[in-house]
N, C-alpha and C positions, 0 to 999 in steps of 0.2 A: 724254066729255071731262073730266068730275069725276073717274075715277080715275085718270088720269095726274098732271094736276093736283094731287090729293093726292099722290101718290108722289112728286112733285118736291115737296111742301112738305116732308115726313118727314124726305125726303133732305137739304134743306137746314138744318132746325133737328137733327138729327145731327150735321152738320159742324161747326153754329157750338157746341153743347156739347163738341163735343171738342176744338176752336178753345179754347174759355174754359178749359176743361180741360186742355191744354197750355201754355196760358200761366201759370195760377196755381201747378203744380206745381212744387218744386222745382229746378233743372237737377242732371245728375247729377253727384257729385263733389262735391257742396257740404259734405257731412257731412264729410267728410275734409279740406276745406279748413279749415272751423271750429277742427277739430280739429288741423292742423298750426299752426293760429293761439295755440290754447290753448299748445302745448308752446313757440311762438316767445317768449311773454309769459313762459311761466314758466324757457325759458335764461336769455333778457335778465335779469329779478330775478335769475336767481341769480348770473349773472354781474356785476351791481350790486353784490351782497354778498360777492365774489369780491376784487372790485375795493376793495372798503372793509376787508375781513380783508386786503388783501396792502398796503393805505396803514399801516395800524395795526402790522403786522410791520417793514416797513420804518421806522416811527417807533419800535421797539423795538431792531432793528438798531443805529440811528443811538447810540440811549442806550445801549447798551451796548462798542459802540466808542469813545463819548466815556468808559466807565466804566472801559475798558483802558488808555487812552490816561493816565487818569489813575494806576489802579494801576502802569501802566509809568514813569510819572511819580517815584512813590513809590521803588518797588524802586532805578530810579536814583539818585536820593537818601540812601536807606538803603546802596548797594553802595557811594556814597560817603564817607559815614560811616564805612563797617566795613571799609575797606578803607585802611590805615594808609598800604601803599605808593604810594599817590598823593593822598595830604593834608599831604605836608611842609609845616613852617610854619618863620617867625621868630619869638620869641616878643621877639628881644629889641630896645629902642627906644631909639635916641639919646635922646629927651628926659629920659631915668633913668638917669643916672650911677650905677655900679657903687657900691653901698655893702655894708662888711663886718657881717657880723653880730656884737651883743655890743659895738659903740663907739655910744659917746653917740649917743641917737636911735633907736637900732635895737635897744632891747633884746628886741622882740620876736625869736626866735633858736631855731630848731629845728635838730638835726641826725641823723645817722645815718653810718653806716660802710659801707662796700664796696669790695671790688675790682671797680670798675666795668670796667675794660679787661683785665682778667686777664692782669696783669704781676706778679702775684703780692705785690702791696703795697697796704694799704688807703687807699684815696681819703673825705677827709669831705665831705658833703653838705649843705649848708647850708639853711635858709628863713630869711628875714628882711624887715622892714617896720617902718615908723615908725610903728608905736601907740602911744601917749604909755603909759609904764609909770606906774600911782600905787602910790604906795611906801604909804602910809598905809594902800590898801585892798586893797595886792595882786592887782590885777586892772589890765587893758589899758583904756583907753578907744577907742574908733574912733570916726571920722568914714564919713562917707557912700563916701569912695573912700582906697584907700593905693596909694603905690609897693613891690612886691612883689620879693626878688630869689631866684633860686635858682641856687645855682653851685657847684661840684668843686673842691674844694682838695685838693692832691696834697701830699705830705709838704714840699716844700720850701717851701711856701706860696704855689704857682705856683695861682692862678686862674681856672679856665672859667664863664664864665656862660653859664644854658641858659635862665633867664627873667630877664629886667628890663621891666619892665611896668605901666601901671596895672591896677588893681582896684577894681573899682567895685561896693559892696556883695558884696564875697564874701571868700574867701580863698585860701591853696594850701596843698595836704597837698603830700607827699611817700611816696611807696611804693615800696618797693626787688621791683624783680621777678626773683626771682628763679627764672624762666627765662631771664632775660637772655642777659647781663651787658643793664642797663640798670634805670632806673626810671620807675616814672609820675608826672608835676604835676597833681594833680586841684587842679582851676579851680573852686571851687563858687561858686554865684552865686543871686541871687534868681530868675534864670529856667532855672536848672536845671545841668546838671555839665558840663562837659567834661574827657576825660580826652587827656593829650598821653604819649608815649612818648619819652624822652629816651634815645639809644646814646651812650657819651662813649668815646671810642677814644684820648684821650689830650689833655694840653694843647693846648688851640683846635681840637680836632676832635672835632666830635660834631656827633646829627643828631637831629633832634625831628620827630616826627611826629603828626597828631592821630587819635587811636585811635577815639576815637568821642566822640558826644554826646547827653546826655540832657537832653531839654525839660522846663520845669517843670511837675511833676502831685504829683498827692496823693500824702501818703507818711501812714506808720500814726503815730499819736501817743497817746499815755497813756489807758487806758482807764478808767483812776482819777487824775482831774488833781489830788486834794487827797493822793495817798502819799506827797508831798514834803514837805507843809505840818505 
C-alpha cells in the first residue's frame, strides 16, 4: 500500500511544480509586444516634433507673405511715382492770382528760352515769387512760406501758367528738357524734391505731370566746413 501511495504523491507534487511553473513564466508574445510598444512611444515623439517643426514652418510662412504683401505694397508705390503717365497733376490754385515777374514785389525773376511747342519761335519761361529784395544787401529775404509762379510767354505777350501755388519752406527751379519739347519744376522742400514734367503745346494748353519724388535723406556736405571761412 506505501508504494502506490508514494507514486500518487510524486505525481501530484509534479503537477503542482509545473502548475507554478506555468503560471510564473512569461506568455508567449510578450517580448514582441514590449517591443511594438517601444517603437509606438518613439513614432508618437516624433510625430510631437513633426507637429511642432510644421507649427514653426507655417509661422515662417505666415511672415513671409506678410513680407511680400508688403514689398508688393512698395513696388506699387514706387511704379506710381515713376510712372508719369498716370500722376497728372494741377499745380495751379485760385487762391494765387497770376503775378508777372520783374514788377514791384516780384523781383525775385528767373528765366530761360525755348521752343517749347516746336512752332519754330522761342517761348520765355519765367519763375517768380515775392521775396522781399534788400537793395542795401543784395540778397532775397524769405519768410517761412511764398506764392511761387511759373509760366510761358509767347512773343506776343500771351501767358500760360503751369504753376501758381504756395511754397512752404522751399523753392522752384526750372530745367528745360531737352528731350522734350518740355521742362521740369523741381519743387525742393525741407522734406525732400519733387520733380513735375510740364508739355506746353501752345497758349492754354499744356499738361504737367508728376515724374517722380524723392523723400528727405542725407545728402554729402563739406568735408572741410572751415574752406570758406
Amino acid at each position: 500500500m506505501r508504494r502506490p501511495l508514494l507514486t500518487a504523491l510524486v505525481a501530484a507534487a509534479a503537477f503542482v511544480t509545473v502548475a507554478c511553473s506555468a503560471s510564473t513564466a512569461p506568455p508567449e508574445g510578450s517580448a514582441e509586444i514590449e517591443d511594438l510598444k517601444e517603437q509606438l512611444a518613439e513614432l508618437t515623439a516624433a510625430n510631437g516634433q513633426l507637429e511642432e517643426r510644421n507649427r514653426e514652418l507655417e509661422a515662417r510662412v505666415a511672415e513671409l507673405e506678410a513680407k511680400v504683401k508688403e514689398l508688393e505694397s512698395r513696388n506699387r508705390h514706387l511704379a506710381e511715382r515713376l510712372s508719369p503717365e498716370e500722376r497728372e497733376v494741377d499745380l495751379i490754385s485760385p487762391h494765387y492770382p497770376p503775378a508777372v515777374g520783374g514788377e514791384p514785389g516780384w523781383e525775385y525773376h528767373q528765366t530761360l528760352t525755348a521752343d517749347l511747342d516746336n512752332d519754330g519761335v522761342d517761348e520765355l519761361v519765367s519763375v517768380t515769387t515775392n521775396a522781399f529784395w534788400m537793395e542795401d544787401e543784395k540778397e532775397f529775404a524769405w519768410d517761412d512760406g511764398h506764392p511761387w509762379h511759373v509760366y510761358v510767354e509767347e512773343p506776343d505777350g500771351t501767358r500760360t501758367y503751369l504753376f501758381s501755388n504756395w511754397v512752404q519752406l522751399g523753392k522752384l527751379d526750372v530745367i528745360l528738357d531737352r528731350e522734350g519739347p518740355g521742362l521740369f519744376i523741381v519743387y525742393r522742400r525741407g522734406g525732400g524734391m519733387i520733380v513735375y514734367r510740364a508739355t506746353y503745346q501752345g497758349p492754354g494748353e499744356f499738361r504737367t505731370v508728376q515724374s517722380f519724388e524723392i523723400p528727405l535723406s542725407y545728402a554729402a556736405s563739406w568735408a572741410d566746413p572751415h574752406l570758406f571761412h
